[in-house]
C-alpha positions in Angstrom: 142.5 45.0 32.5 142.2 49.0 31.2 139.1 49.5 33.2 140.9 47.4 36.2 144.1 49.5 35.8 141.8 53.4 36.0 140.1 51.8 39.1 143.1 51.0 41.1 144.9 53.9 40.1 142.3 56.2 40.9 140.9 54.2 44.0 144.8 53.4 45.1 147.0 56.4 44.3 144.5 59.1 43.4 145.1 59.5 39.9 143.2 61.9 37.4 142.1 60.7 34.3 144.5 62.8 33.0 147.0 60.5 34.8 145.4 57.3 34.5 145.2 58.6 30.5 149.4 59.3 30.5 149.7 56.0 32.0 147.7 54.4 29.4 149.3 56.0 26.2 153.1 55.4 27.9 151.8 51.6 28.3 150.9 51.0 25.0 154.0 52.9 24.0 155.9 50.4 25.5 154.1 47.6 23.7 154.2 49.4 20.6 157.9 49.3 20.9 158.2 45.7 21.6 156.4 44.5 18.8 157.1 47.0 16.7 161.1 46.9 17.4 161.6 43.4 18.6 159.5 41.3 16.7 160.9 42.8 13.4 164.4 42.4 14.7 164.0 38.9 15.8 162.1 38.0 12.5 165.9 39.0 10.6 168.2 37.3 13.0 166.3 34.1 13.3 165.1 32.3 10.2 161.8 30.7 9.8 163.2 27.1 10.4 164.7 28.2 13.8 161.3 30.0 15.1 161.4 27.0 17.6 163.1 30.1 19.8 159.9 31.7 19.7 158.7 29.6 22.3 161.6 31.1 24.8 160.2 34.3 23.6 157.3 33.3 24.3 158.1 32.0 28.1 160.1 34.8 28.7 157.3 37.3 27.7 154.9 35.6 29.9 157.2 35.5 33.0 157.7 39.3 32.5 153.6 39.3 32.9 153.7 37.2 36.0 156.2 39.2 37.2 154.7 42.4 36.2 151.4 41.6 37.8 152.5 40.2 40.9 154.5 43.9 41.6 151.2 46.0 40.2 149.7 44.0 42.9 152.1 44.6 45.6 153.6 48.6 44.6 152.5 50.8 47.3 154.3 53.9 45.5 152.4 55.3 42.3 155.9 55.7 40.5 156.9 52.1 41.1 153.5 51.2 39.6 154.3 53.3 36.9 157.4 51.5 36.7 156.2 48.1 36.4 154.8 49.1 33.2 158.0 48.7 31.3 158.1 44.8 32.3 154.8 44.2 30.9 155.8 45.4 28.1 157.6 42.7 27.3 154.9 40.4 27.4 153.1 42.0 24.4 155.9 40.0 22.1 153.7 36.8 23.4 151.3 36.9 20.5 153.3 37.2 17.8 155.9 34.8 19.2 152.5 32.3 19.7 151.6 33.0 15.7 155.0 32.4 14.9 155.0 28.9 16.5 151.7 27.8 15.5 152.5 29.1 11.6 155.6 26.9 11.4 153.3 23.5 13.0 150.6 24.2 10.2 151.0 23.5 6.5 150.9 26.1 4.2 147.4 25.5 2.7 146.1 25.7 6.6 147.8 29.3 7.5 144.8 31.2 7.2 142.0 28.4 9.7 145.4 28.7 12.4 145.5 32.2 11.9 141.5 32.7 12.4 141.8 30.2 15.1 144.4 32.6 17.0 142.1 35.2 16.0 139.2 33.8 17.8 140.8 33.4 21.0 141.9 36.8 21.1 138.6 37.9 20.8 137.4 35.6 23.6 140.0 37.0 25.9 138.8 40.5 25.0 135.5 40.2 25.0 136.0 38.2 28.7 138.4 39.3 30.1 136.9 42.6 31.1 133.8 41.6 32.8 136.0 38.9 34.6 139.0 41.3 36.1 136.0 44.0 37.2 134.2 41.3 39.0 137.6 40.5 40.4 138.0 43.9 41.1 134.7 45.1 42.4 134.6 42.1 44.8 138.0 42.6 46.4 137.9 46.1 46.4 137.4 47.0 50.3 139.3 43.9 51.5 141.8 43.3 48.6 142.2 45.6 45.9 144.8 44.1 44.7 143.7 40.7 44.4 142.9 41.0 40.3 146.6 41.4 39.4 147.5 38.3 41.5 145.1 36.8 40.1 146.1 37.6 36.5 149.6 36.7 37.5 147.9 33.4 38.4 146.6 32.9 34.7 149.8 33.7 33.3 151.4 31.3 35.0 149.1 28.4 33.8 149.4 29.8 30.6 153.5 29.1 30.9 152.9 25.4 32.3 150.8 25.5 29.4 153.5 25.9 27.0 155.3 22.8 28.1 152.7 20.7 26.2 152.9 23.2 22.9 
C-alpha cells in the first residue's frame, strides 16, 4: 500500500516526496508505538492463559483498518488524510495479537512450524499485496482513485468475519 499511498497523495493532494516521505516516517511512527507500547503493556496485564482477549484486540485492530481505509478513501482535505493515519495505527497490534492467539492453540513442541507458518503468510501478503493495490490503483485512477482503499477496507472486513471461525 506504500506505493498506493505516494500515488494518491501526490496524484490527490499534490504532495512532495518530501511530504509523502514525512507522512511515511509519522505512519510508521505510529505503528512503532502501538506495538512497541501496547503490545508490551498488554503482555503484563494479561497473562498467557487469558490471551483469549487477544482476539478483541485483534477485531478491534482490524475495525480501526476498515475504518481507516474507508476515510483515506473518502478525505478530500490532505490534513484529514493525514489524520486518518493515527487510526491505522491501531491496526498494526493485529499481528502480534494473531501470534499470540495461534501460540496459545499450538503445543509447545509446535511453536516454531505456527510461527513459520505466520511467517509465510506475511510474506505472501508482502510480496502480493503490492502488485495487487497498484493494479487497483492504476485502473481506477481517472474514474476512481479512491477505489484501492475501499477495497482494502473490503479485505479487512472479511478478514474480521474471518475471525469468527478462529
Amino acid at each position: 500500500m506504500q506505493n498506493v499511498f505516494a500515488l494518491y497523495t501526490t496524484e490527490t493532494f499534490g504532495w512532495s516526496v518530501a511530504d509523502t516521505g514525512e507522512m511515511f516516517s509519522i505512519f510508521w511512527a505510529y505503528r512503532a508505538v502501538m506495538v512497541g507500547g501496547f503490545i508490551p503493556v498488554f503482555s503484563y496485564f494479561v497473562p498467557p492463559e487469558k490471551w483469549w482477549t487477544a482476539m478483541i484486540v485483534s477485531r478491534i485492530a482490524l475495525s480501526c483498518d476498515i475504518a481507516g481505509m474507508v476515510l483515506f478513501g473518502f478525505a478530500k482535505l490532505d490534513v484529514l488524510f493525514f489524520a486518518i493515519g493515527v487510526l491505522t495505527a491501531i491496526g498494526a497490534t493485529i499481528v502480534v495479537a494473531l501470534r499470540g492467539i495461534f501460540s496459545t492453540s499450538v503445543s509447545k513442541q509446535r511453536q516454531g512450524l505456527m510461527l513459520a507458518a505466520v511467517a509465510s503468510l506475511e510474506i505472501i501478503e508482502t510480496i502480493g499485496g503490492g502488485p495487487l493495490f497498484e493494479a487497483i490503483y492504476s485502473a481506477s485512477i481517472k474514474s476512481i482513485a479512491s477505489l484501492t482503499f475501499w477495497v482494502a477496507a473490503g479485505m479487512s472486513a472479511l478478514a474480521l468475519v474471518l475471525t469468527i471461525f478462529l
